[in-house]
Each structure stands twice: as structure tokens, then as C-alpha cells.
KEKE-3310 file (N, C-alpha, C; in steps of 0.2 Angstrom, whole numbers, plus 5000, padded with zeros to 4 digits):
npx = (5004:5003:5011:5008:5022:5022:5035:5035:5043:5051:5040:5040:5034:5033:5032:5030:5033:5029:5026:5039:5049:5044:5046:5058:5065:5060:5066:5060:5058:5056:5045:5039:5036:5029:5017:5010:5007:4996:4988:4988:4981:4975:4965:4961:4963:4968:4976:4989:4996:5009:5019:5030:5030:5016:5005:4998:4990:4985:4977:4982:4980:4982:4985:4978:4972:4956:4946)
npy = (4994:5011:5026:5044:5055:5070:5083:5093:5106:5108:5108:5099:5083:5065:5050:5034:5015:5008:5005:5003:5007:5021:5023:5022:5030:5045:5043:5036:5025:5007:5005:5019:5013:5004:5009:5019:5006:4997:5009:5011:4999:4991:5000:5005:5020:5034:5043:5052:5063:5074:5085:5089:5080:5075:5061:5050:5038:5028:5024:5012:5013:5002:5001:4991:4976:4973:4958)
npz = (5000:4995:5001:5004:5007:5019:5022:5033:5034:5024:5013:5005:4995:4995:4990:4994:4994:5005:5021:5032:5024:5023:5036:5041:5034:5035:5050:5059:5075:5079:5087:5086:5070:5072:5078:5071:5060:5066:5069:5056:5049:5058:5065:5053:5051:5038:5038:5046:5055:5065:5070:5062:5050:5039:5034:5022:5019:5003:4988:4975:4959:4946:4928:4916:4908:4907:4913)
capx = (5000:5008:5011:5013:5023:5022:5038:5031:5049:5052:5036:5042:5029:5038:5026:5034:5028:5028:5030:5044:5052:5043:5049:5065:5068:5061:5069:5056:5061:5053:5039:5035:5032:5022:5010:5009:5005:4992:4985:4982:4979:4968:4959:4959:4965:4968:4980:4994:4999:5012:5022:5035:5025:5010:5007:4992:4989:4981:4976:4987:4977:4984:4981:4978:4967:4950:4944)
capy = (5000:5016:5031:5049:5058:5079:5086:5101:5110:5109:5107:5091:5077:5060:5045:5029:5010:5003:5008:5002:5012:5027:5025:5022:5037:5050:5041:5035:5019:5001:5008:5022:5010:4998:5013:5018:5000:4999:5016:5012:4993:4989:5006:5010:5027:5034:5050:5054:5068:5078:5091:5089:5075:5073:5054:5050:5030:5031:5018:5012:5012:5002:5000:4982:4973:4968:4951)
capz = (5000:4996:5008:5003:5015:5018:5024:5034:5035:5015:5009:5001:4995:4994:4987:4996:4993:5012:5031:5033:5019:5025:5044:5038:5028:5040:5058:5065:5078:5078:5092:5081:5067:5073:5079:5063:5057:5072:5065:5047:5045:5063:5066:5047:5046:5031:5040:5051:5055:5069:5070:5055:5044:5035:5029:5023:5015:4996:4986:4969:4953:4941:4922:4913:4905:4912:4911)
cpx = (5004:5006:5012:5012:5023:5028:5036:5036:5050:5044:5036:5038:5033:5030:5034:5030:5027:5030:5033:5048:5051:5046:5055:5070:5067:5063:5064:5058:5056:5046:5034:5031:5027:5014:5008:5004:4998:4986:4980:4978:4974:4965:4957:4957:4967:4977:4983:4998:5002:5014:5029:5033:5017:5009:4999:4991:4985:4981:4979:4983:4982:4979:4980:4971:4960:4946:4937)
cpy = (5006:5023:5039:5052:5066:5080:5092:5105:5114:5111:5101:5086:5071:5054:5039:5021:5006:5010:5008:5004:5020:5028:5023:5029:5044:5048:5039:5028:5014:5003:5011:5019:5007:5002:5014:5012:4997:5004:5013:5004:4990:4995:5011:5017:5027:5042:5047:5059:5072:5086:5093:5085:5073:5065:5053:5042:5031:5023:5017:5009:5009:4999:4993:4982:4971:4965:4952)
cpz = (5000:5001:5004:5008:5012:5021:5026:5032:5028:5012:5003:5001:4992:4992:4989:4996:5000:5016:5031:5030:5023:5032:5045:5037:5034:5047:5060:5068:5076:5083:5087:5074:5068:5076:5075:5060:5060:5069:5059:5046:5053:5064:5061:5045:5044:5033:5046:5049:5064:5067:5064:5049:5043:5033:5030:5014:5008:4994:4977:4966:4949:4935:4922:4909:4907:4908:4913)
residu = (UNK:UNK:UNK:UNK:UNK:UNK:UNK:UNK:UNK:UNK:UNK:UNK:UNK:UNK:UNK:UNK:UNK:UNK:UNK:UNK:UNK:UNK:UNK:UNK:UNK:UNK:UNK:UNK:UNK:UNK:UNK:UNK:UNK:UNK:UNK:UNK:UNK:UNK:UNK:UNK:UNK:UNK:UNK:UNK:UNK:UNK:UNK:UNK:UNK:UNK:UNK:UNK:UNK:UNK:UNK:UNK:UNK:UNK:UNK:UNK:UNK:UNK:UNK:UNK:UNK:UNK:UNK)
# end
């Protein structure tokens, strides 16, 4: 499931394909991930947000063929 993240600071939008990527890239510890993971996949929100990042979970449209 992809992520896009808001750098408050920059104003910088990153589009990241996992959690674990995303809470990687900006520091966040194994705690913090897993609250995160907590957050989006048992109490299905769709946002997070603090005080330096925005991330807010989307859904990846792909093209093909339909059978």
C-alpha cells in the first residue's frame, strides 16, 4: 500500500511504497512504526499527522486489461 509523506519543513511530497520504507527514511524507531501500522491497518485510518510530517495512506490504481 503506498504512503505519501508531507515534509512540513520543505514542503516536500515523497510517494513511498511501504511503512517500513517510509519510517525508515524519515527516523522513525521500531515503536513508532508499529503505531503507525496499528493506526492504518487495525483502526483503518487513512492519516497521520504531527508536528514535521503529514502521511496520509492512498490507494494504487493500476492500468491492465479487464477480464
Amino acid at each position: 500500500m503506498p504512503f505519501i509523506l508531507k515534509i512540513k519543513e520543505t514542503e516536500q511530497y515523497r510517494v513511498l511504497g511501504s511503512l517500513p520504507i517510509l519510517c525508515r527514511i524519515i527516523g522513525f524507531d521500531d515503536k513508532k512504526e508499529k503505531n503507525l501500522s496499528y493506526r492504518f491497518s487495525q483502526k483503518k485510518e487513512i492519516k497521520f499527522e504531527d508536528d514535521n510530517f503529514l502521511i496520509v495512506k492512498a490507494e494504487l490504481e493500476r492500468g491492465g486489461i479487464n477480464k
